[in-house]
C-alpha positions in Angstrom: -51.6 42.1 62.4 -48.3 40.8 60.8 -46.8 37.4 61.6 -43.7 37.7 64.0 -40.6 36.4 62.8 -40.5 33.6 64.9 -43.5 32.6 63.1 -42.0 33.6 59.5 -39.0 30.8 60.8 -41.4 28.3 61.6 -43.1 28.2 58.3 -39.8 27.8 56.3 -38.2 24.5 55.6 -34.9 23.4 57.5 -31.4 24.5 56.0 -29.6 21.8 54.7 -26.5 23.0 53.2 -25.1 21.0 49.8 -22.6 17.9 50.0 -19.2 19.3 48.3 -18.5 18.1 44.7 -17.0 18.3 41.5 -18.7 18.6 38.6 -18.2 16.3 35.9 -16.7 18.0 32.4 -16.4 14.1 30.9 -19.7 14.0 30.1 -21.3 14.1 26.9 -22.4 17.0 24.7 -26.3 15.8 24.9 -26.5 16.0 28.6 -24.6 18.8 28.8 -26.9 20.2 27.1 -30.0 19.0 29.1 -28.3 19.2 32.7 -28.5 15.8 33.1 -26.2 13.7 34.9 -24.6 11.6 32.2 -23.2 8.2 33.4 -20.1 8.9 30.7 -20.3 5.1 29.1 -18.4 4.9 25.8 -19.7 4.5 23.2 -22.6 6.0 24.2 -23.8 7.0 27.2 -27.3 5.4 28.8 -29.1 8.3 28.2 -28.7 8.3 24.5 -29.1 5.4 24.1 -32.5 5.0 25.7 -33.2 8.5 23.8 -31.5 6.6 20.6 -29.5 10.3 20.1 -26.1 10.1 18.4 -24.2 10.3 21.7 -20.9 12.7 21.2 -17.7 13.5 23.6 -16.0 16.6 23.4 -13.1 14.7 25.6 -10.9 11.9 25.7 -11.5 9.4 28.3 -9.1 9.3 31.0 -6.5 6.1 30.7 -8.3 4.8 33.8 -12.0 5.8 32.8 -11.2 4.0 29.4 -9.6 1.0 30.6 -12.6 0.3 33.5 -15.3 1.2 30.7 -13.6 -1.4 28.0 -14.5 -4.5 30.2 -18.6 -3.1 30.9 -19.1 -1.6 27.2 -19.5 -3.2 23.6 -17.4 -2.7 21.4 -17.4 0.7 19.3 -17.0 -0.9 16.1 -19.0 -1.2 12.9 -21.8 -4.1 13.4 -21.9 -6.5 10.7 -26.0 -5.3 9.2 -28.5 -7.8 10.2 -30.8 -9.0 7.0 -32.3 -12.1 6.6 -29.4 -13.9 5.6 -27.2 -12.5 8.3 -24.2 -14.2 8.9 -20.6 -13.4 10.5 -17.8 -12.5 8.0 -15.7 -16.1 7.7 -13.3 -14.6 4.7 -10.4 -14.2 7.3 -10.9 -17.8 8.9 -8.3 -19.6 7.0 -5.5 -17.0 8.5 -3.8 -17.7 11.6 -5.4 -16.5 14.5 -2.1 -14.4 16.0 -2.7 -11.0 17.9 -5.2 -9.5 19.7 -9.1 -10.4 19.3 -11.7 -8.8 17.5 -13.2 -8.1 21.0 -10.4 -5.5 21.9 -10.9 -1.8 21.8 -11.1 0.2 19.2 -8.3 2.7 19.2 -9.7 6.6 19.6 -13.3 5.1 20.7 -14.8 8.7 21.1 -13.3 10.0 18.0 -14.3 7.1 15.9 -18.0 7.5 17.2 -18.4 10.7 16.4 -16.9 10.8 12.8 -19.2 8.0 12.3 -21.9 9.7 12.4 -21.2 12.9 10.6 -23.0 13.4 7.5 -20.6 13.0 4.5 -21.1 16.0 3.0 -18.9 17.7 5.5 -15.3 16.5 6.2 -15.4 15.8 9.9 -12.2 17.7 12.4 -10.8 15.3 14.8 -11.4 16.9 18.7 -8.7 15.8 19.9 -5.3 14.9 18.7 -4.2 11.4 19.8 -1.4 11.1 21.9 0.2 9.0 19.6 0.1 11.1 16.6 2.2 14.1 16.1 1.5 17.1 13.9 3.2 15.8 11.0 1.3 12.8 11.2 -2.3 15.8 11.5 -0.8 17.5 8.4 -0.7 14.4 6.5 -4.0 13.9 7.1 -5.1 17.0 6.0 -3.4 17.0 2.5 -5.3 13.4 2.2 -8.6 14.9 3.0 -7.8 17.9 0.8 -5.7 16.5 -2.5 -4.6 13.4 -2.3 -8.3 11.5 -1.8 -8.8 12.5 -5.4 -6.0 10.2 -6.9 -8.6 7.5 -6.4 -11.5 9.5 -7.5 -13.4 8.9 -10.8 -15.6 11.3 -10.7 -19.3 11.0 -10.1 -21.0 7.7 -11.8 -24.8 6.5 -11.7 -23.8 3.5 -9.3 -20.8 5.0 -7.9 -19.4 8.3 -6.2 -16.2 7.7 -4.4 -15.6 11.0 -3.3 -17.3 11.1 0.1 -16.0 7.8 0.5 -12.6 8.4 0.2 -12.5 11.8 1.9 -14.7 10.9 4.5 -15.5 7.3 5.3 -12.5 5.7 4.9 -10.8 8.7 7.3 -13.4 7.5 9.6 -12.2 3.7 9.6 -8.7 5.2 9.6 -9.0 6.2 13.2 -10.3 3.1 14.2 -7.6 1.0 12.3 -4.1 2.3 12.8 -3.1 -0.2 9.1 -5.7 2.0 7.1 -4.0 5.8 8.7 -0.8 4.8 7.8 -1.5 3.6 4.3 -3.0 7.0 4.0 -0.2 8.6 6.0 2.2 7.1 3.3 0.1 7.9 0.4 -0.1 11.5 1.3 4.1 11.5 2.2 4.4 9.8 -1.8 1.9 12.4 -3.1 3.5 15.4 -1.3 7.3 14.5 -2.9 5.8 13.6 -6.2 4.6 17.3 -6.3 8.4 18.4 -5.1 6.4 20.7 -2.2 9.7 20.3 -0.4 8.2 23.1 2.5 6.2 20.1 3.6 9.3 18.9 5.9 8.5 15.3 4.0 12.0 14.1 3.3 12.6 10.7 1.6 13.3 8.8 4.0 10.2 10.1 6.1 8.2 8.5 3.1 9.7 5.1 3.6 9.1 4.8 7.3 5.3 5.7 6.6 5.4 3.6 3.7 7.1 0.5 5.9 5.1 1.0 8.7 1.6 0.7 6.5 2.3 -2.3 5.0 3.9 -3.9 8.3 1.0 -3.0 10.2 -1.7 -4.4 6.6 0.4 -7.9 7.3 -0.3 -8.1 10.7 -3.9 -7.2 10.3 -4.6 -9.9 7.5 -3.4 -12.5 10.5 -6.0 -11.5 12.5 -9.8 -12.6 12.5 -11.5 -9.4 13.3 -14.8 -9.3 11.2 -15.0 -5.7 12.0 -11.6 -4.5 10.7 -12.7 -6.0 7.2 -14.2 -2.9 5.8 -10.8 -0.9 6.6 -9.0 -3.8 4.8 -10.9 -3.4 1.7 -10.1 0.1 1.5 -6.5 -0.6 2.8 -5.7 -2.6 -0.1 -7.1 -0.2 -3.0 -4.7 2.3 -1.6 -1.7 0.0 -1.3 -1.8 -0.2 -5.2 -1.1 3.4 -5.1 1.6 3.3 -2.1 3.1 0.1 -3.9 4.3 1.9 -7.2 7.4 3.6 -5.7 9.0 0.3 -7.5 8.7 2.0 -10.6 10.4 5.3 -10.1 13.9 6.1 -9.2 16.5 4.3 -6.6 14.0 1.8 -6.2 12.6 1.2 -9.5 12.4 -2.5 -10.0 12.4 -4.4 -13.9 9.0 -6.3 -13.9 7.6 -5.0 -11.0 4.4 -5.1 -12.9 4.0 -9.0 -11.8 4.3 -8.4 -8.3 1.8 -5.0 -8.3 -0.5 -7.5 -10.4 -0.5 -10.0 -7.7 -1.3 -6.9 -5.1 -4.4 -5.6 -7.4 -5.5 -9.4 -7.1 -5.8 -9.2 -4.0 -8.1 -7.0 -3.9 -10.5 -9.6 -5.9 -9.6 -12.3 -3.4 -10.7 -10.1 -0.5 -13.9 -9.0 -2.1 -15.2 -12.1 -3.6 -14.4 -13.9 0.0 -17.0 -10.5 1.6 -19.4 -10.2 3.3 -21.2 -7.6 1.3 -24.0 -6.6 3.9 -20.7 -5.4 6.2 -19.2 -3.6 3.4 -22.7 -1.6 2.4 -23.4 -1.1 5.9 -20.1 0.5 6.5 -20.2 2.9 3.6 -16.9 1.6 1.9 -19.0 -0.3 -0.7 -18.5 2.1 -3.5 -15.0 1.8 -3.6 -15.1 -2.2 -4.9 -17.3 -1.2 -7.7 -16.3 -1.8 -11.5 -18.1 -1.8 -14.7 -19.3 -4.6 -16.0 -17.9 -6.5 -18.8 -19.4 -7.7 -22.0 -16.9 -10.2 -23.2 -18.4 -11.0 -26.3 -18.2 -7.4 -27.8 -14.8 -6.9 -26.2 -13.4 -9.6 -28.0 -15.0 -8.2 -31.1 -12.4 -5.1 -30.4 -8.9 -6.4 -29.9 -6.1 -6.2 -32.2 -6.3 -9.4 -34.6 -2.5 -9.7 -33.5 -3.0 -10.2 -30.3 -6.0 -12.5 -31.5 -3.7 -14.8 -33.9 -0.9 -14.9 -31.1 -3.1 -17.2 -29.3 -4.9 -19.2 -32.3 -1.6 -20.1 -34.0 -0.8 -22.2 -30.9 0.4 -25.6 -31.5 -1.2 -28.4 -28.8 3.0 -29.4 -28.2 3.3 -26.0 -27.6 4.1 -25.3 -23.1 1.9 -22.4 -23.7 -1.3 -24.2 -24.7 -2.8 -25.2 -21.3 -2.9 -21.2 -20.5 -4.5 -20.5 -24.1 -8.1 -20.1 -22.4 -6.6 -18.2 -19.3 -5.3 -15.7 -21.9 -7.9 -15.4 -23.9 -10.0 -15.0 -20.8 -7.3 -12.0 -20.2 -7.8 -10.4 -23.7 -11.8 -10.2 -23.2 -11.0 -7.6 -20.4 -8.4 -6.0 -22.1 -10.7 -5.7 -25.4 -13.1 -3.8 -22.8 -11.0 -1.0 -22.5 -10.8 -0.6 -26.3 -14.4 -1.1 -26.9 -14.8 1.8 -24.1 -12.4 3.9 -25.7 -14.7 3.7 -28.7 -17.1 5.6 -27.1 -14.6 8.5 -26.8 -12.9 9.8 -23.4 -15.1 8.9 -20.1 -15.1 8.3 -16.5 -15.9 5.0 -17.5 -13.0 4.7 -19.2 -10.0 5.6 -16.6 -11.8 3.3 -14.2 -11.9 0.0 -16.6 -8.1 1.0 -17.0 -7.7 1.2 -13.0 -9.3 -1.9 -12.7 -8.2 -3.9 -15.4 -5.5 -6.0 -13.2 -8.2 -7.2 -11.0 -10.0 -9.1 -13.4 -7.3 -11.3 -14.5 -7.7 -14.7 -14.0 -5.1 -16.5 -11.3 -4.5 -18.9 -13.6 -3.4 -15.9 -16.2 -1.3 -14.3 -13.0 0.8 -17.4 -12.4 1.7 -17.6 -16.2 2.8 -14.0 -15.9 4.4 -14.7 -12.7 6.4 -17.7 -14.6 7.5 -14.7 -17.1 5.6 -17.1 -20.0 6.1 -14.4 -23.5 2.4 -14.3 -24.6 1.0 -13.3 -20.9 4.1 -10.7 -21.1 2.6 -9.5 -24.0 -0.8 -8.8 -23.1 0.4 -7.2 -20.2 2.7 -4.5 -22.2 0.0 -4.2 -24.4 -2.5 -2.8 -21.0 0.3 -0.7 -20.1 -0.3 1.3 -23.2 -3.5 2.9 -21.6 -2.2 3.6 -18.6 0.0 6.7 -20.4 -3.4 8.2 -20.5 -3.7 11.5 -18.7 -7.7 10.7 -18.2 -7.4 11.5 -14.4 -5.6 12.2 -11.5 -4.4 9.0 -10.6 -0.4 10.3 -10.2 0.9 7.2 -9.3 0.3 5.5 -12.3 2.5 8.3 -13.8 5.5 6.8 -15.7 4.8 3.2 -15.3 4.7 2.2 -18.7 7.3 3.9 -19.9 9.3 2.1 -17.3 7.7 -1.2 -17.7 7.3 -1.8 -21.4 11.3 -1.5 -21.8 11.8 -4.1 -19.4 9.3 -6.4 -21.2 11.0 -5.7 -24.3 14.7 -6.5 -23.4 13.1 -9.7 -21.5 11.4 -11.5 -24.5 14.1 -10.4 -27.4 13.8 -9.9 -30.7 11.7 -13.0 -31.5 8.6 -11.1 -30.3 9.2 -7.4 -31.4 6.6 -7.6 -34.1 3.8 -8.7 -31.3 5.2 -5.6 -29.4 5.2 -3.1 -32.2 2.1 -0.9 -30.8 3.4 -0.6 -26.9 7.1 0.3 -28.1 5.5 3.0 -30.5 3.8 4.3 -27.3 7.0 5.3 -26.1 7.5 8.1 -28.3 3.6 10.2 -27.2 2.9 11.4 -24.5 -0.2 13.2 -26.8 -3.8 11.6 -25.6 -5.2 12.1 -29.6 -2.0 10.7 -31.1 -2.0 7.8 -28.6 -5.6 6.9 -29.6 -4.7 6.8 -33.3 -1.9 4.7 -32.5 -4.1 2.3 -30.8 -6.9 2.1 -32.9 -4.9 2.0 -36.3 -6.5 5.4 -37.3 -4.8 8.2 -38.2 -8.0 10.2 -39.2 -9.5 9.8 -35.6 -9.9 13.2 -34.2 -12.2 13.4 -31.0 -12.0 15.0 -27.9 -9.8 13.9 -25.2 -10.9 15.8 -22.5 -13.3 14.1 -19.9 -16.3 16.5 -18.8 -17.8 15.7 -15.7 -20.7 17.3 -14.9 -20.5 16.8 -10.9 -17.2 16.7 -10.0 -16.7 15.9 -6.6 -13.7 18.2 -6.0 -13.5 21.0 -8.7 -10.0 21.2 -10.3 -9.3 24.8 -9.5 -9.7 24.1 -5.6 -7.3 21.1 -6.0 -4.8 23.3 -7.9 -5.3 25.6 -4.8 -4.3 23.2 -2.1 -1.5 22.2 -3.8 -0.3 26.1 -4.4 -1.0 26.7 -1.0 1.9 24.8 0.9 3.9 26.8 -1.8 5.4 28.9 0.5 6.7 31.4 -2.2 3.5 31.6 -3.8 1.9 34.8 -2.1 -0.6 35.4 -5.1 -4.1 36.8 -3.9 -6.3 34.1 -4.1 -4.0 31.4 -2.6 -3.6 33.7 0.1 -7.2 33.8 1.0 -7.7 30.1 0.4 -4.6 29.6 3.4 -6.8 31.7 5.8 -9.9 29.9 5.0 -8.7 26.5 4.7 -5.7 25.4 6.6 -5.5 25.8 10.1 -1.8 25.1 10.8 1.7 26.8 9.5 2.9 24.7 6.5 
């Protein structure tokens, strides 16, 4: 006999109908995933980090949400690593203290998480576009990521690759330090007129606004003790030596501006000899600061005896004689660059030239700075290499020929016979006949062409970019590359 349906009722559980509510579409991708209830803490949520996932939004915080979350939360930035010497980062103590703490927010917390921890091999998309950036400010971006990264590149080394570093990491710190995006914002503008890609909607004046803004917004940073903003500083300042060279080209070219873009390379040293390395390894900036070592003792075995005599015919009444050691300190590095260039064209090579300024002594840079003839000299005779075409550092483009001139009319005739070599360099642009003139060899006859074997952005796809905000070149492959690669109307 069948159960009634009064019995059927009496067997079933009571009806409780749900409590309204809205479902939460702030939460993170991870317990999206698992239908979990995710309690939406930034940087990461509590159930990643009790799972230790890589906890990722897909939103912005609301203004509120952010604001409540900044006071219960840690701080999104980079920890210094923890070894067994551990300490905090004291290079910025000596600054004044003025402007906000190294406590406060990072700008773009979400954003900055997740590029964080995106594997370098892939340029990570923002997934959201700040409020305070417009889309001139997100095209920018993009011709850094995609052509302008490389004019610090040189190429793939045993102890150093800087191309993930520069297309990747230091975008990362970027979004978490508004000084570093608008160095790179202003780099990008100086690149983009440099190539003449007027379509690009960068006018002049648009340059010097991002150019102003990055190294008004570098100042106030370096007044600031913020241990975590120190990585971003170190890569800051590499890039302001690009940004800075607008002094030697056109309305605003300057006579001896090479003193003052000296004293900025400088700076670099001062910052990374003050580091705290463990920081700079942890946050992945590290391979930027590196430069090949220097065996003084054979490089002084490869300078010019000119240059050599200038110094060891010194008198002791002479003002110059209390800088003599400073200089010939000077001329070890330089004679590095020749004893590399023995060794025929290299990656090597370009980067001893790049880096050649920040091995100077500071004793050396204040004779310079003083405008004393010899430390004049041995700085026109540097400038020689950097007529090179060993790269694609663009912004070292025309310096010498703008520099060496000025150094020239500035010391007069009495030292034209110490300057014989960089005032013949005026006439070549040729890389052979420039070696020969260097090296006093007529005969020399290697090649000049630097093969690397893993690039880290092959040429033709560089070219590419470039011809691609072209807007009146409509060629095949170009075409293609704009539907594959860039995502907005340029």
């Amino acid at each position: 006999m069948s159960p009634g349906p009064g019995s059927a009722l009496a067997t079933q559980k009571p009806y409780h109908p749900k409590r309204p509510h809205r479902k939460s579409r702030t939460g993170c991708r991870n317990c999206k995933t698992r239908r979990v209830k995710c309690d939406e803490g930034r940087p990461a949520c509590r159930s990643c980090t009790l799972r230790e996932e890589r906890c990722v939004y897909t939103v912005p915080p609301r203004p509120a949400q952010a604001t409540a979350q900044s006071t219960s939360t840690t701080s999104p930035s980079p920890e210094p690593p923890r070894g067994t010497n551990s300490q905090d980062n004291t290079w910025s103590n000596s600054r004044s203290n003025n402007g906000p703490s190294s406590g406060d927010e990072v700008p773009y917390p979400d954003l900055f998480v997740a590029l964080r921890s995106q594997s370098p091999s892939v340029t990570p998309q923002p997934q959201f576009i700040p409020a305070d950036h417009n889309m001139m400010d997100m095209r920018l971006l993009w011709f850094y990521t995609t052509v302008t990264f490389a004019s610090f590149s040189t190429g793939r080394l045993e102890e150093r690759n800087a191309d993930p570093v520069l297309k990747v990491t230091v975008v990362q710190h970027a979004f978490a330090n508004d000084f570093l995006m608008n160095c790179i914002l202003g780099l990008s503008a100086m690149h983009i007129n440099h190539l003449g890609l007027r379509n690009m909607g960068v006018s002049p004046a648009l340059e010097i606004r991002y150019r102003a803004k990055a190294f008004e917004t570098y100042r106030k940073a370096l007044a600031i003790d913020n241990s975590a903003a120190y990585p971003a500083l170190v890569a800051t300042s590499l890039l302001l030596c690009g940004l800075s060279t607008h002094v030697f080209r056109g309305s605003e070219a300057q006579p001896l501006s090479i003193l003052n873009w000296m004293t900025l390379w400088k700076g670099i040293d001062t910052i990374i000899d003050e580091a705290n390395l463990p920081l700079l390894y942890q946050s992945g900036i590290a391979p930027l600061i590196f430069r090949p070592s220097v065996d003084v003792d054979a490089s002084a075995r490869c300078l010019p005896s000119n240059l050599l005599f200038m110094l060891s015919s010194v008198n002791a009444d002479d003002p110059d004689y209390p800088y003599i050691e400073h200089y010939y300190r000077a001329l070890q590095f330089l004679g590095s660059i020749y004893l590399e260039l023995s060794a025929g064209f290299s990656v090597r090579l370009f980067l001893r030239i790049a880096t050649f300024l920040s091995f100077l002594p500071q004793n050396f840079v204040n004779a310079a700075r003083e405008k004393r003839p010899r430390a004049l000299v041995i700085l026109a005779h540097y400038l020689v290499f950097t007529k090179f075409k060993v790269g694609p550092c663009w912004w070292m483009d025309g310096i010498a020929d703008f520099e060496i001139p000025n150094i020239i009319n500035f010391l007069g005739p009495e030292w034209h016979e110490l300057l014989r070599i960089p005032a013949a360099s005026l006439q070549i642009e040729d890389n052979r006949a420039l070696v020969r003139l260097l090296v006093d060899d007529l005969s020399w006859d290697r090649s000049t062409v630097i093969v690397d074997d893993k690039p880290g952005m092959p040429e033709h796809e560089s070219q590419l970019a470039i011809r691609a905000v072209m807007a009146h070149d409509i060629s095949p492959e170009v075409t293609k590359y704009r539907r594959d690669r860039i995502r907005f109307d340029v």
